[in-house]
C-alpha positions as CSV (number, residue, x, y, z in Angstrom):
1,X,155.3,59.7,142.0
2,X,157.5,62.5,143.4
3,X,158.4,63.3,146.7
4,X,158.5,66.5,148.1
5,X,160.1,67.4,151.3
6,X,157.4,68.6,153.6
7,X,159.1,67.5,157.1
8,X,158.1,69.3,160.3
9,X,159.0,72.3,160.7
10,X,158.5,74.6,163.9
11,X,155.1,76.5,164.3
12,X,154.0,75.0,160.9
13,X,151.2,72.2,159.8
14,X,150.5,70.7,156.5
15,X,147.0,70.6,155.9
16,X,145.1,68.0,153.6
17,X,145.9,68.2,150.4
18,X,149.3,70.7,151.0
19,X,147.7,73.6,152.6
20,X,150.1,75.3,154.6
21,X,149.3,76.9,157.9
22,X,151.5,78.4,160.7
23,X,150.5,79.3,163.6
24,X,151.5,82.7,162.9
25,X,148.6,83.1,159.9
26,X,146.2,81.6,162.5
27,X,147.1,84.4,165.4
28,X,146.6,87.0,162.3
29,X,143.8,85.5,161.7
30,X,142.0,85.5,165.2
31,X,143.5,89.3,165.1
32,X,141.6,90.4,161.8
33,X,138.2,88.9,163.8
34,X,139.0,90.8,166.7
35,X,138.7,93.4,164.6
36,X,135.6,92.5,163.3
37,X,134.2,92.1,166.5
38,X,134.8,95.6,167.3
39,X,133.4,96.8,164.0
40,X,130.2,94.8,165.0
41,X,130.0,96.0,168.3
42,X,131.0,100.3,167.1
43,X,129.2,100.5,164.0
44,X,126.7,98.1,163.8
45,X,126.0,98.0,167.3
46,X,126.3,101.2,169.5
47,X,126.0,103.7,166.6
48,X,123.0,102.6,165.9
49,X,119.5,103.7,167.8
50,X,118.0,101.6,170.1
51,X,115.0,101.4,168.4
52,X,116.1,100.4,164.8
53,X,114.6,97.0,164.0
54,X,115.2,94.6,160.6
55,X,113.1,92.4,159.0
56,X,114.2,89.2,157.0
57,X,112.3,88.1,154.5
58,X,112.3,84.1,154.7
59,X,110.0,82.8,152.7
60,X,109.6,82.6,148.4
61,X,107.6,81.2,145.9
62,X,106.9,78.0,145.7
63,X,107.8,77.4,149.4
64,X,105.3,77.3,152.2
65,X,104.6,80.7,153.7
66,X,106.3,81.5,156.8
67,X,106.3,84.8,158.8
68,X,109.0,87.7,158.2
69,X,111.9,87.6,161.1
70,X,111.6,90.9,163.2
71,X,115.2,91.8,165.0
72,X,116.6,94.3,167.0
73,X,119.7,95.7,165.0
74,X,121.9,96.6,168.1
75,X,121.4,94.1,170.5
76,X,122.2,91.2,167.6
77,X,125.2,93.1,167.0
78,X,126.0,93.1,170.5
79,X,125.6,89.7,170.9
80,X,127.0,88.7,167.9
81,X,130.3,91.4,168.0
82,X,130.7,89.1,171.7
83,X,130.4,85.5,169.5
84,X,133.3,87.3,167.1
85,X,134.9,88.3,170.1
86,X,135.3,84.9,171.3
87,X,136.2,83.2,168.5
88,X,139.2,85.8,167.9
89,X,140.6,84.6,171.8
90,X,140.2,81.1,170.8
91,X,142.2,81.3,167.3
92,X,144.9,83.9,169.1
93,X,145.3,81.3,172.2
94,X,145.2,78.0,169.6
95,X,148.4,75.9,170.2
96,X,147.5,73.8,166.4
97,X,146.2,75.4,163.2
98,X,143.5,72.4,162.3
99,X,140.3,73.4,161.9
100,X,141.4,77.1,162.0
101,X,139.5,77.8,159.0
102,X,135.8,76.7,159.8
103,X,136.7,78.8,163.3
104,X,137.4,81.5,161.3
105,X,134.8,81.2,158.8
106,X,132.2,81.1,161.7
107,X,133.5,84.3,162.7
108,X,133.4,85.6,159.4
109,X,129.5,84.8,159.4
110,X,128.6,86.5,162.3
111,X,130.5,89.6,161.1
112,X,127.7,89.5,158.2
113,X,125.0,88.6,160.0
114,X,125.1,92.2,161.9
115,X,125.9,93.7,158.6
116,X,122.6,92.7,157.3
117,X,120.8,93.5,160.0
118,X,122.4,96.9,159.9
119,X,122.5,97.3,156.0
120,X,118.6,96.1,156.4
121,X,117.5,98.6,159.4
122,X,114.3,100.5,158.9
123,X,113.6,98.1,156.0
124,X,112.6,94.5,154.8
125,X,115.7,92.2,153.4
126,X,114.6,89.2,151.6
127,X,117.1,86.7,152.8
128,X,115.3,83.7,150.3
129,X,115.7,85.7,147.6
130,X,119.4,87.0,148.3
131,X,120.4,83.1,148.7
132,X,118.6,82.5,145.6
133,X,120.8,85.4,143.4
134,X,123.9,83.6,145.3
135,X,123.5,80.3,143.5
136,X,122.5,82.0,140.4
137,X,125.8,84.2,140.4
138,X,127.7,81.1,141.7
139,X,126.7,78.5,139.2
140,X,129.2,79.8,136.4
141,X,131.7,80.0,138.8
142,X,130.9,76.3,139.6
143,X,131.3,75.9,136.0
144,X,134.5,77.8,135.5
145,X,136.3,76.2,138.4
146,X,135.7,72.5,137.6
147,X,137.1,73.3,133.8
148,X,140.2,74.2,135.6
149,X,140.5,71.3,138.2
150,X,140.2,69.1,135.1
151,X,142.8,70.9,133.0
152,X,145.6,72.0,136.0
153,X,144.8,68.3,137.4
154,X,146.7,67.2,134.5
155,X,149.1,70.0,134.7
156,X,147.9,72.4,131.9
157,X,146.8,75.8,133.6
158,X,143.7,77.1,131.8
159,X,143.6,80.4,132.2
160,X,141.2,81.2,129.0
161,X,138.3,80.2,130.9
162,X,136.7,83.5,130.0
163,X,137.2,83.7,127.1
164,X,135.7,79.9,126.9
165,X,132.6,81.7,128.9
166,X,132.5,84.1,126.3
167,X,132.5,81.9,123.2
168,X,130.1,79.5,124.9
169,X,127.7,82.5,125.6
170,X,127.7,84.1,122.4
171,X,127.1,81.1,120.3
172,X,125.0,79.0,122.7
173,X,123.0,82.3,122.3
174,X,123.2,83.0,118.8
175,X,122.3,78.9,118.4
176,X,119.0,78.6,120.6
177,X,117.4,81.9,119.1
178,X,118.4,80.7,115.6
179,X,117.1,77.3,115.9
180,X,114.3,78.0,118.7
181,X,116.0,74.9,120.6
182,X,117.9,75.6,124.0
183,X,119.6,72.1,124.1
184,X,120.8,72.6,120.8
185,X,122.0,75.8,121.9
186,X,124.1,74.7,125.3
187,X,125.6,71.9,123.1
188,X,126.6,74.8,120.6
189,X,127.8,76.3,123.5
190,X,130.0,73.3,124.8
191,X,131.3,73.2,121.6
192,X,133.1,76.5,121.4
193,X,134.6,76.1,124.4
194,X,135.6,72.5,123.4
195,X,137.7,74.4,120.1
196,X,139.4,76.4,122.1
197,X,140.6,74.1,124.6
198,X,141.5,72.2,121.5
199,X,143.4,75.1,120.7
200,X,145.0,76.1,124.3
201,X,146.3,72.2,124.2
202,X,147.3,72.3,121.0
203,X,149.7,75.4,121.2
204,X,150.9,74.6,125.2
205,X,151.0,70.9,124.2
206,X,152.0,70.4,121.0
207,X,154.6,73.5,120.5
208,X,155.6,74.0,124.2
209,X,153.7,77.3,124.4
210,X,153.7,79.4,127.3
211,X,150.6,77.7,128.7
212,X,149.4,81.3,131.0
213,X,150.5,83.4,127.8
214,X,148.7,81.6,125.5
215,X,145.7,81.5,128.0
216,X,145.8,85.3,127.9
217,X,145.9,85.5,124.2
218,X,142.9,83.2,123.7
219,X,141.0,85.3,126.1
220,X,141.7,88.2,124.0
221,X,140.6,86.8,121.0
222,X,137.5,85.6,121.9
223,X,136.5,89.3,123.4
224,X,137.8,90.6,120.1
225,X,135.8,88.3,117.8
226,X,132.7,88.3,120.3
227,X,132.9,92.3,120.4
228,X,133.3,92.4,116.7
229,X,130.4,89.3,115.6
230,X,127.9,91.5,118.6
231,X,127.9,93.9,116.4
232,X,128.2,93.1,112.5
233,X,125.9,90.0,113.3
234,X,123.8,89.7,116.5
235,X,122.9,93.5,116.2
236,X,121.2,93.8,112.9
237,X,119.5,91.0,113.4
238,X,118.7,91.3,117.1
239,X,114.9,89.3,117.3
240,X,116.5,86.7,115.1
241,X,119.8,86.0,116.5
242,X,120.3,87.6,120.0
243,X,116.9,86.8,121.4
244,X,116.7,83.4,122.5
245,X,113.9,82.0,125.1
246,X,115.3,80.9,128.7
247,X,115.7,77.4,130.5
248,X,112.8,77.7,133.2
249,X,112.9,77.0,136.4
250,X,112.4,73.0,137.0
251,X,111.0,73.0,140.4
252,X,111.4,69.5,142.3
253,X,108.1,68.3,144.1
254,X,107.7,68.7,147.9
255,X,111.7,69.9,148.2
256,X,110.7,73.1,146.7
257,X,108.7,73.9,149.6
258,X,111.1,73.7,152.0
259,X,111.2,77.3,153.2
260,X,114.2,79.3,152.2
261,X,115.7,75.8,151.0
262,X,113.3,75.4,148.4
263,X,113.2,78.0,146.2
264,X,117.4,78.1,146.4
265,X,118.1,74.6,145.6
266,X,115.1,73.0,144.7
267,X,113.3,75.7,141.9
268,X,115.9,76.5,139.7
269,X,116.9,75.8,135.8
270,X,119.0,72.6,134.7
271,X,122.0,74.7,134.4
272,X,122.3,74.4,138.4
273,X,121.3,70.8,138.4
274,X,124.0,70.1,135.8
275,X,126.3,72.0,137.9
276,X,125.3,70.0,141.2
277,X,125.6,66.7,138.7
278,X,128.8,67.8,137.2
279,X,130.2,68.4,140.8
280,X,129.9,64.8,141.9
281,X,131.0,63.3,138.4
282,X,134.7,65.2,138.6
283,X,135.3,64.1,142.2
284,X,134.2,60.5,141.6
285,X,135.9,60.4,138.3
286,X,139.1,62.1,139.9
287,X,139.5,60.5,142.9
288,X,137.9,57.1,142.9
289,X,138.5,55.6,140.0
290,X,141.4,54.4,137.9
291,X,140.9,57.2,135.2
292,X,141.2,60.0,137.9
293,X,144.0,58.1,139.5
294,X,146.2,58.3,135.9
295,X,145.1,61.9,135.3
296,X,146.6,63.6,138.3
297,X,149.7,60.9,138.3
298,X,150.0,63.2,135.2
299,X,149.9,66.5,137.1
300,X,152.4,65.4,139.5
301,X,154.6,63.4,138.1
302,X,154.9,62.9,134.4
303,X,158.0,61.1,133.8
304,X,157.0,58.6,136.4
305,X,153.3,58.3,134.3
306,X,155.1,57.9,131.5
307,X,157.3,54.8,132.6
308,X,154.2,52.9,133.6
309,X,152.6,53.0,130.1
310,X,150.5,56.2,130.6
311,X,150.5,58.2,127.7
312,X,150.8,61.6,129.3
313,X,149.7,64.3,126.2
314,X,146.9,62.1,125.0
315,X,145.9,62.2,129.1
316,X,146.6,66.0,129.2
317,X,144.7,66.8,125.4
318,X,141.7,65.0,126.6
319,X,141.2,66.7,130.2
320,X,142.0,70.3,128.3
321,X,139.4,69.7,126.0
322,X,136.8,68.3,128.1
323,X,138.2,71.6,130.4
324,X,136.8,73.6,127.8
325,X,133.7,71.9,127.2
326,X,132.7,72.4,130.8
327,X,133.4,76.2,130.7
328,X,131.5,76.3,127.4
329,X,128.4,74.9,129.0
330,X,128.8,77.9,132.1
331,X,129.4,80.3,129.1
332,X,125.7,79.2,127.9
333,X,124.4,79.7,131.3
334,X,125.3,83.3,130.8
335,X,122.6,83.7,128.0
336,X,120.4,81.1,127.7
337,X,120.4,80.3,131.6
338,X,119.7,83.9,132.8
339,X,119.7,87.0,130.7
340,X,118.4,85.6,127.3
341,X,120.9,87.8,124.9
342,X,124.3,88.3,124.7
343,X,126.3,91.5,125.5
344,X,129.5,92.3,124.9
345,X,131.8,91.4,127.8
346,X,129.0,90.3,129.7
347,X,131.3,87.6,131.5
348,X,133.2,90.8,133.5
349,X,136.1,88.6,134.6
350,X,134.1,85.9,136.1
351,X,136.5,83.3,134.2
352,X,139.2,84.4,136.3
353,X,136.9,84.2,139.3
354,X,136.4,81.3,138.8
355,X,139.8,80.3,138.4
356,X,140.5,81.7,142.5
357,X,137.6,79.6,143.4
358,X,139.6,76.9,141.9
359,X,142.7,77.9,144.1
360,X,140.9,78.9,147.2
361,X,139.2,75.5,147.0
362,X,142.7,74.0,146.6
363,X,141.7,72.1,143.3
364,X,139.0,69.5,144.4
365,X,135.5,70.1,143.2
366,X,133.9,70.6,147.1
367,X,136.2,72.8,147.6
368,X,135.8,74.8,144.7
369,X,132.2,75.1,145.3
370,X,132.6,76.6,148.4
371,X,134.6,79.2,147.3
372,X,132.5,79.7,143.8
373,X,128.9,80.0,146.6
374,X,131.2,82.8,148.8
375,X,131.7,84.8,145.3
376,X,128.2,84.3,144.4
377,X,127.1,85.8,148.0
378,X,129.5,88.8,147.2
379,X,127.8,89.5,144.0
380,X,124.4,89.3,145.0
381,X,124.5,90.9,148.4
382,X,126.4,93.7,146.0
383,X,122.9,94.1,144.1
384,X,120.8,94.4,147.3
385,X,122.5,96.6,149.2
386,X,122.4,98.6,146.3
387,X,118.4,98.5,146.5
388,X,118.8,99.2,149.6
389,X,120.5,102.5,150.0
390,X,123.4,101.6,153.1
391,X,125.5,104.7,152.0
392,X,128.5,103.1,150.6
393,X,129.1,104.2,147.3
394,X,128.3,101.4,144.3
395,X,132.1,101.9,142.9
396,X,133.1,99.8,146.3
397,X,130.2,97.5,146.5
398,X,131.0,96.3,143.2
399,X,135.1,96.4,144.3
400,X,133.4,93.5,146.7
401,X,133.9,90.1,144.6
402,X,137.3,91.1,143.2
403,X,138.7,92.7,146.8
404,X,137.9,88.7,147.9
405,X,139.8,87.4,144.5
406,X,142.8,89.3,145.1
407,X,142.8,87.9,148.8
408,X,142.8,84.7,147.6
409,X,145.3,84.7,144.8
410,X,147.6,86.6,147.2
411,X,147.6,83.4,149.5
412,X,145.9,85.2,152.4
413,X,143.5,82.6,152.8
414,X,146.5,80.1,153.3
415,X,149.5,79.0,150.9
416,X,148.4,76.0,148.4
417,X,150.2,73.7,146.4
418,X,148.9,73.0,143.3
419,X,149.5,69.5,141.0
420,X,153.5,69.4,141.2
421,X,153.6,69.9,137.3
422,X,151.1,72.0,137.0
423,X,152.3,74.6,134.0
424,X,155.3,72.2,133.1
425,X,155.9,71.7,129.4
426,X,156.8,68.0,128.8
427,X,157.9,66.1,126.6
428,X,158.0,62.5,125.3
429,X,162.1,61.2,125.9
């Protein structure tokens, strides 16, 4: 394996997994809450009348019944605006950047919690059901992300995940209403995204491609050809082709009456409970066992690999298309999962997302999912407050999810390294 020099250096701390962090991001950090805190305590706090009150929703079908939570919106924000407050001193005064992040995230939560109670004054929120949209929107992202761990783990970027989530959703919905079988339909749909991994390897693999240009080019074609077969195929023939039934919700006994719980993690389709399956699969099969061991020796170091009798493109062929696979199944998830047709660029750039969940969850499944359930928040709290009326225009609520992408491609969120060889043509000496 290769060696990278990573020795001390002054004011800086590597982080599991090569997360770099200075002290300097973790004062700007504890700066950006401060500012949040006064946010809180201005706008969601003191401009707003003594007497405004919000009411949370907790409770869904099939959980047990409990009663609404009744707040007042400015003395929360108060209170919280003085938790954000504190947390900004702490980061500012720390002397070491470990466990900067969760301090900062906690921050990051209270910030919310005021805005909902502001964005929910004079109103009733329901909380269960918000949580419930997030792992909806965040399961495809779940999806997305662990096709890319399993292809840049090798050291093949994938960045045709959406256009893998587009060919997985139009066939996996042209399939199940053709044949009136959903399972036939998600395998349909792991099958088109297994071609065009199959492709992506064979062109960045095989030929030395540009592995991020040939990403954007497959991406292209499948919105083409999906655009084009939507509407010389699926459209004439709508209530034959493009009307296929939906997985129902599976809901677990007992666990599904856990109050807010429940209905979020224990009443949904099997597209989540492959996705929660799926998650602990990758990071067993990458990182406790010999298999996972010989697939990221092949992201880092290739060469070496190679000298101990791994074959590194049969490795690197067989996690791109099993990469693809994966995304084909969130592709499905699309239709069949959710909506029930396909639409033309119904995916809007969530492949992409997916991929900075990836990053922002520096390439391990966990992580990943932590960062695909904080895009899925975005999304759905998007659609509420739009119920709701708050007074920002939609343009920027729907800005929301992408504003967070951009942070986290940008390396706001902290420089990564990714798998030493990740994007490196190789070839056998």
């Amino acid at each position: 394996m290769s060696t990278v020099d990573l020795a001390p250096v002054e004011g800086v701390e590597l982080a599991p997994e090569g997360r770099l962090v200075s002290l300097g991001r973790v004062r700007g950090m504890g700066v950006f809450l401060a500012v949040l805190a006064v946010i809180t305590l201005v706008a969601f706090g003191i401009g707003v009348p003594s007497g405004a009150h919000a009411v949370f929703l907790v409770s869904g079908p099939p959980a047990l019944s409990i009663s609404p939570l009744t707040m007042s919106v400015r003395w929360v924000a108060v209170a919280l605006a003085a938790g954000c407050a504190a947390l900004a001193v702490l980061l500012v005064l720390r002397r070491s950047a470990r466990g900067s992040y969760l301090i900062f995230s906690s921050g990051v939560v209270l910030f919310l919690w005021a805005f909902l109670a502001w964005a929910a004054r004079g109103a009733a929120l329901n909380l269960s059901q918000m949580l419930v949209g997030t792992l909806v929107y965040a399961t495809p992202l779940v999806y997305g992300s662990l096709s890319g761990i399993m292809c840049e783990r090798s050291g093949v970027v994938n960045i045709a995940i959406e256009g893998q989530f587009l060919a997985g959703a139009f066939l996996g919905a042209m399939v199940g209403s053709a044949s009136g079988n959903l399972w036939l339909g998600v395998l349909a749909g792991a099958v088109a995204g297994g071609l065009f991994g199959a492709l992506l390897a064979f062109l960045a693999l095989r030929y030395g491609a540009d592995q991020i240009i040939v990403g954007v080019v497959i991406v292209a074609f499948c919105t083409g050809l999906t655009n084009f077969l939507t509407e010389q195929v699926l459209t004439p023939d709508q209530s034959t082709l493009n009307s296929p039934q939906t997985f129902s919700p599976l809901a677990i006994p007992l666990l599904s009456k856990i109050p807010i719980l429940g209905p979020m993690l224990f009443d949904q389709n099997v597209f989540l409970y492959g996705a929660a399956i799926l998650l602990i699969v990758v990071h067993v099969a990458l990182f406790k066992t010999r298999w996972g061991l010989r697939v990221r020796a092949v992201g880092e170091h290739p060469r070496a690999a190679e000298t101990v009798g791994i074959h590194v493109l049969s490795v690197r062929y067989r996690n791109v298309i099993l990469g693809g696979v994966i995304a084909g199944i969130g592709g499905a998830s699309f239709t069949i999962g959710s909506i029930g047709e396909f639409s033309a660029g119904m995916t809007a750039g969530l492949g992409y997302v997916a991929l900075a969940a990836m990053i922002f969850g520096r390439w391990r499944p966990f992580g990943a999912l932590g960062a695909a359930v904080l895009f899925g928040f975005a999304l759905s709290l998007q659609s509420y407050l739009a119920v709701l009326n708050v007074g920002i225009p939609s343009p920027f609520l729907s800005m929301a999810p992408y504003v967070i992408t951009i942070a986290v491609v940008s390396g706001l969120v902290g420089r990564v390294r990714p798998p030493a060889a990740d994007g490196v043509p190789y070839s056998r000496e």
